[in-house]
C-alpha positions as CSV (number, residue, x, y, z in Angstrom):
1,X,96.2,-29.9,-69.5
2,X,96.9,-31.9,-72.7
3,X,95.0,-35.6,-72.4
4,X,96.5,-38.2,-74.6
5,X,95.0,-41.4,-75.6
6,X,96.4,-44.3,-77.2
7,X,99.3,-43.1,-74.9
8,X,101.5,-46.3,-74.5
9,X,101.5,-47.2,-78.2
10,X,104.4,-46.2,-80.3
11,X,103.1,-42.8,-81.6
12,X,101.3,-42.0,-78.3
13,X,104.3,-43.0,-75.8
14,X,106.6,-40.5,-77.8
15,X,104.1,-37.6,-77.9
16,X,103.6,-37.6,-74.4
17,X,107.5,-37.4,-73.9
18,X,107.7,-34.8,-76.4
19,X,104.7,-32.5,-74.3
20,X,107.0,-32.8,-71.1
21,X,109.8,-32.2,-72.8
22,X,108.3,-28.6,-73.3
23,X,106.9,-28.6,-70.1
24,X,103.4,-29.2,-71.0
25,X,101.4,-31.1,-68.1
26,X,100.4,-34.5,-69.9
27,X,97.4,-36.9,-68.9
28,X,98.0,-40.2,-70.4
29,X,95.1,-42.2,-70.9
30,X,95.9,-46.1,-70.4
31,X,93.8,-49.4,-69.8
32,X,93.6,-50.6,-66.6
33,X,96.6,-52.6,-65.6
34,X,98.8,-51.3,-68.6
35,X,103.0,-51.3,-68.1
36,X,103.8,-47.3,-68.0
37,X,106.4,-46.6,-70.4
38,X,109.9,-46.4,-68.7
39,X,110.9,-42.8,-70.5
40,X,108.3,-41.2,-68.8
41,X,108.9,-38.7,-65.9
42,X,107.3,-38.8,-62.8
43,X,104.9,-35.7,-63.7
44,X,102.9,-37.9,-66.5
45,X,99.8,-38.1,-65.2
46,X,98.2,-42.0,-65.8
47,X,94.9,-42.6,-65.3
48,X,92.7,-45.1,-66.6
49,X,90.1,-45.2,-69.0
50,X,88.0,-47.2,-71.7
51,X,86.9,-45.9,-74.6
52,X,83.6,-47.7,-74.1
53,X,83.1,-46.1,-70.7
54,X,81.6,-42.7,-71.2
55,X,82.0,-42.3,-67.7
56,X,85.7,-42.7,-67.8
57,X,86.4,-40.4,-70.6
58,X,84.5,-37.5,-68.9
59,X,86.8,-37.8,-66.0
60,X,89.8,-38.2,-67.9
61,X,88.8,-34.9,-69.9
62,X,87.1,-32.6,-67.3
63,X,89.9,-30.2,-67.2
64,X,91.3,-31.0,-70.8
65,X,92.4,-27.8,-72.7
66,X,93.8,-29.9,-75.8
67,X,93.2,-34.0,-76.5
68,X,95.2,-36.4,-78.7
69,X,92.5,-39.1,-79.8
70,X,94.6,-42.0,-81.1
71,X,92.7,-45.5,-81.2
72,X,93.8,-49.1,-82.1
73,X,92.4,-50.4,-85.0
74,X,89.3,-52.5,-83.7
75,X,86.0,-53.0,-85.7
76,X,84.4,-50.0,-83.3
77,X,87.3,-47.5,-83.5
78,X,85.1,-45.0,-84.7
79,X,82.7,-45.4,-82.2
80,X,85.6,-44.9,-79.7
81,X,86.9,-41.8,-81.5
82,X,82.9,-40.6,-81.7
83,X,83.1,-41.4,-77.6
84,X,86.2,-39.0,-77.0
85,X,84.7,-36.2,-79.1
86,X,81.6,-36.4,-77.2
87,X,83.1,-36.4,-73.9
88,X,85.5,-33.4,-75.0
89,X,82.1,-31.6,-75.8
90,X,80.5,-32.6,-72.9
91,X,83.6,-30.4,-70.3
92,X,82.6,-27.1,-71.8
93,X,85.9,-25.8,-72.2
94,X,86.0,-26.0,-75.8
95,X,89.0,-28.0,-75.9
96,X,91.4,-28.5,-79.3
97,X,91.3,-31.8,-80.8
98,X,94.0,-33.5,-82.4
99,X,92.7,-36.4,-84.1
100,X,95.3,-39.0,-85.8
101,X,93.7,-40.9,-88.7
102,X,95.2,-41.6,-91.8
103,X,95.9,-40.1,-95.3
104,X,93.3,-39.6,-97.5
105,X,90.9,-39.3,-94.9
106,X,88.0,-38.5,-96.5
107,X,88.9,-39.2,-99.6
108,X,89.6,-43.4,-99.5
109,X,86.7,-44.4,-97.7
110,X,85.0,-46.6,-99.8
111,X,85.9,-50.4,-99.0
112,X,88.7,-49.5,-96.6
113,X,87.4,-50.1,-93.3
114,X,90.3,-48.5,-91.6
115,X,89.8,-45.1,-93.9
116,X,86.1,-45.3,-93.7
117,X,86.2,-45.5,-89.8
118,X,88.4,-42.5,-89.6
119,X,87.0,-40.7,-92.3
120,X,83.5,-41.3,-89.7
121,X,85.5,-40.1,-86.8
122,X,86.6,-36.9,-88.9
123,X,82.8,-36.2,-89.4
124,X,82.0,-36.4,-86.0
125,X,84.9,-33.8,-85.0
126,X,83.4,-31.5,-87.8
127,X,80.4,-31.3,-86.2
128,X,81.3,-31.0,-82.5
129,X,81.7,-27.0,-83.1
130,X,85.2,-27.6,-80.9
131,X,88.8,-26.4,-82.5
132,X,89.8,-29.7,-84.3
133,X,93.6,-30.8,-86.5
134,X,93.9,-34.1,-88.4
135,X,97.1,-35.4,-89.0
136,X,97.1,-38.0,-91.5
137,X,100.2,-40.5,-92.2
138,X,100.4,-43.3,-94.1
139,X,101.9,-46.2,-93.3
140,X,104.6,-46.4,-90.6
141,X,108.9,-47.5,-91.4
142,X,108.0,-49.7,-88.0
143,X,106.0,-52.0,-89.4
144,X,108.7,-53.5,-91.1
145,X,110.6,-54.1,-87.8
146,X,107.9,-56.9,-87.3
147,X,109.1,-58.6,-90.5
148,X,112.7,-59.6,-89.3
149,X,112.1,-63.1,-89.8
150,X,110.8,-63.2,-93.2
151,X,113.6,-61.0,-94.1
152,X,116.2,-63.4,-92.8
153,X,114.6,-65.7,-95.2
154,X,115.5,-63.1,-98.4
155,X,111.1,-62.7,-98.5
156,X,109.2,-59.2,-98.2
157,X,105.3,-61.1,-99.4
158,X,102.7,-58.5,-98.9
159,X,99.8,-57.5,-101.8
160,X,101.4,-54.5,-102.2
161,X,101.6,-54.9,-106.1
162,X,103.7,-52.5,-107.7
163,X,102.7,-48.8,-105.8
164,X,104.6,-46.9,-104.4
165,X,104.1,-45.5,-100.6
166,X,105.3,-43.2,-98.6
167,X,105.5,-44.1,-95.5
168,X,106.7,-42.2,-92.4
169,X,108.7,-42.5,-89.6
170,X,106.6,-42.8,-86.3
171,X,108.6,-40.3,-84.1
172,X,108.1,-38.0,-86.8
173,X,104.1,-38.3,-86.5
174,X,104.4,-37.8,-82.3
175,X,107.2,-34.8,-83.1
176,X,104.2,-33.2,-85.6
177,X,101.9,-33.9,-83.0
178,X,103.7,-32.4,-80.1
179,X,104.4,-29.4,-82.7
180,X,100.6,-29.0,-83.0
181,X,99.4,-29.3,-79.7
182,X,101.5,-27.1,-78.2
183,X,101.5,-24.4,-80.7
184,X,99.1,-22.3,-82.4
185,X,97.9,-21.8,-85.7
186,X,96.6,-25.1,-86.4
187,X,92.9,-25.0,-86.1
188,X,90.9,-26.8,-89.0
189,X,94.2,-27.4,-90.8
190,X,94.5,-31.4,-92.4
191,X,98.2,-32.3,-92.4
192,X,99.2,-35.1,-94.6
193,X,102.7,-36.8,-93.1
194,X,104.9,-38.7,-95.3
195,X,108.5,-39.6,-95.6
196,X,110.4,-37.7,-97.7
197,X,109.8,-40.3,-100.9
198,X,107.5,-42.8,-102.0
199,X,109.0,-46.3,-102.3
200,X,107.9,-49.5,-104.0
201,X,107.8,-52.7,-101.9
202,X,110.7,-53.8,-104.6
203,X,112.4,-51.0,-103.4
204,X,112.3,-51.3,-100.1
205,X,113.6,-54.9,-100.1
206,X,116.3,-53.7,-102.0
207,X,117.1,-51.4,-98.6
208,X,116.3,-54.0,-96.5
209,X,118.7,-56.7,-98.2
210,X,121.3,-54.2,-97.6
211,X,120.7,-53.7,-94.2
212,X,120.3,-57.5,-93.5
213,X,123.8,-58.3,-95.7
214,X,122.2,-60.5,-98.3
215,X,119.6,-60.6,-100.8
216,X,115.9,-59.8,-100.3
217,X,113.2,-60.3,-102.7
218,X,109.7,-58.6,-102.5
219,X,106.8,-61.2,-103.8
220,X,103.7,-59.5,-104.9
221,X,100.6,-61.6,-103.4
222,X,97.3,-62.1,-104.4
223,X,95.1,-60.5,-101.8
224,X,93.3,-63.9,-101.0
225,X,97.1,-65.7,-100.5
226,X,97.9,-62.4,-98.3
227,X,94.7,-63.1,-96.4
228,X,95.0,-67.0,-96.1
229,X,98.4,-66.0,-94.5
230,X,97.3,-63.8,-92.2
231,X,94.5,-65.8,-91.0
232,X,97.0,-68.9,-90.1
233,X,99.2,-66.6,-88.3
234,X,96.1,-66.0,-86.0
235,X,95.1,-62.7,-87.0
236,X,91.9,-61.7,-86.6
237,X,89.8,-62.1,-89.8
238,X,88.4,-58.3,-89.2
239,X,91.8,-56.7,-89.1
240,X,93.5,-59.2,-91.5
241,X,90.6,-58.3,-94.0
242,X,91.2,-54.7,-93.1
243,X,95.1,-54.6,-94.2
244,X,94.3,-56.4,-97.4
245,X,92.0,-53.6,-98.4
246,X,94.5,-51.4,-97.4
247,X,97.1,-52.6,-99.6
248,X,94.7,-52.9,-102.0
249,X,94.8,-49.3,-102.1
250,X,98.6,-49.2,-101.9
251,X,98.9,-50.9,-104.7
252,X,96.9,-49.0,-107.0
253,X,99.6,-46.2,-105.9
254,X,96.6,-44.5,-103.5
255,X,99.0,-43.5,-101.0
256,X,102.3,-42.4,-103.2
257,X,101.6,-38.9,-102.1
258,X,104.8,-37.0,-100.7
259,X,104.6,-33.4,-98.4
260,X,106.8,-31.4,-96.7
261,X,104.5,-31.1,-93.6
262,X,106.8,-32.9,-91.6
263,X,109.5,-30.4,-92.1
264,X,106.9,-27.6,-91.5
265,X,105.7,-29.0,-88.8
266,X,109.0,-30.1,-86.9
267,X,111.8,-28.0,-88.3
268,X,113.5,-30.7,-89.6
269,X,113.3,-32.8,-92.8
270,X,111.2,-36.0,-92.4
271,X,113.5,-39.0,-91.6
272,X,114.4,-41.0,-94.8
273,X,113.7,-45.1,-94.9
274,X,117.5,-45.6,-95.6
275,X,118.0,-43.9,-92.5
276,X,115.6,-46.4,-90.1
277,X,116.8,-49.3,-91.5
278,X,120.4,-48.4,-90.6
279,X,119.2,-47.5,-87.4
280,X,117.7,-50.7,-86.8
281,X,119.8,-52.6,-88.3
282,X,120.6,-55.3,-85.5
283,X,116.5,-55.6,-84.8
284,X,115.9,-56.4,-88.6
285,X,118.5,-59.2,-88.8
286,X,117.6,-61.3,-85.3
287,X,115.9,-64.4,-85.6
288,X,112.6,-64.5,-83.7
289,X,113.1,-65.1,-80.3
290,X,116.8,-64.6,-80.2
């Protein structure tokens, strides 16, 4: 049995559709009252559980022989990806752990609360004594699908600065992922998942104006204008703190790193950028709420 958290997010739906499309039997762990994705088949396994529930989890995982941890970002994420670990130690069946965090885990900690909490969540697999595997993207090509309506506007404002990223396609994390869980090999391994370049915010406006069918312009902002922003469009101030810090590192080119562990990992080449916004082409012009 292969449990999978954070199963109806965008990574998580796709990995368990890519488990029972090997035939792997697939527990997806949902809150209470969550919509099931509609691609899954009838053999997914839901049940319900809270990270905050200890109680929960050790249901959930009783019978786990591999587990996906994939959290939300939330100020206790690492406390719930400390919970899963600790319930997965607590069956006694030694299960594998896959743990998605981010890349550079480990290494970017300091005053990136998103790194630092993985980079805790890491330490607490290490010292679980069970089979662990980090994948660790950067940041996702899907993001930008949120952005449609800046973009019709000719604007891409983040605090990006001037560093280059290389971000990944999300159905190339869940194809790694499914890739990993299902084969062997991949015990105490990190594998860092890019796209197959790193790309400047300038750049990828220029993509995205071609995809839209008229000009875009990227606008490097302050992190303090970034954050006022944020906080009027009603994030909260925890998370919209946490993504300035984490363009903060983007811009000083902390996350330019490119790999071919996609393509090891999946047998094909990681999906280019040019690629998803062609793909998405008729998401990325629509007005909001059209």
């Amino acid at each position: 049995m292969i449990v999978v958290t954070g199963a109806t997010g965008t990574v998580g739906s796709d990995v368990v559709t890519g488990l029972r499309a090997r035939g792997a039997d697939v527990r997806a762990l949902v809150r209470a009252g969550s919509a099931v994705p509609a691609g899954w088949d009838a053999e997914v396994e839901v049940m319900a559980a809270d990270f905050t529930d200890p109680a929960s989890l050790d249901k959930a995982l009783a019978d786990a022989d591999a587990v996906y941890v994939l959290v939300a970002v939330h100020p206790e994420m690492d406390a719930h990806e400390r919970n899963v670990i600790e319930a997965a130690v607590r069956t006694g069946r030694q299960p594998r752990v896959v743990l998605q965090a981010a890349a550079g885990v480990g290494e970017h900690g300091e005053g990136i609360r998103f790194l630092a909490a993985h980079t805790a969540g890491f330490g607490y697999l290490g010292a679980s004594g069970l089979p662990w595997t980090v994948l660790a993207p950067n940041g996702f090509f899907q993001n930008f699908l949120g952005m449609a309506e800046s973009l019709r506007t000719g604007r891409l404002a983040l605090p990006g600065g001037a560093g280059a990223v290389s971000y990944v396609d999300t159905r190339d994390v869940a194809e790694a992922a499914v890739a990993v869980l299902t084969g062997d090999g991949h015990e105490y391994s990190i594998y860092t998942l890019t796209g197959p370049a790193a790309l400047t915010h300038t750049e990828i406006a220029g993509v995205l104006g071609e995809t839209v069918g008229h000009p875009v312009t990227y606008e490097a902002l302050e992190p303090q204008a970034a954050l006022a922003a944020m906080l009027s469009a009603g994030w909260a101030p925890w998370r919209a703190e946490g993504m300035v810090e984490l363009y903060g590192l983007y811009a000083a080119g902390g996350a330019a790193e490119v790999t071919d562990e996609v393509e090891r990992l999946t047998g094909h080449p990681a999906r280019p950028f040019t690629a998803f916004a062609a793909e998405h082409a008729a998401t990325l012009r629509a007005r909001t709420g059209d």
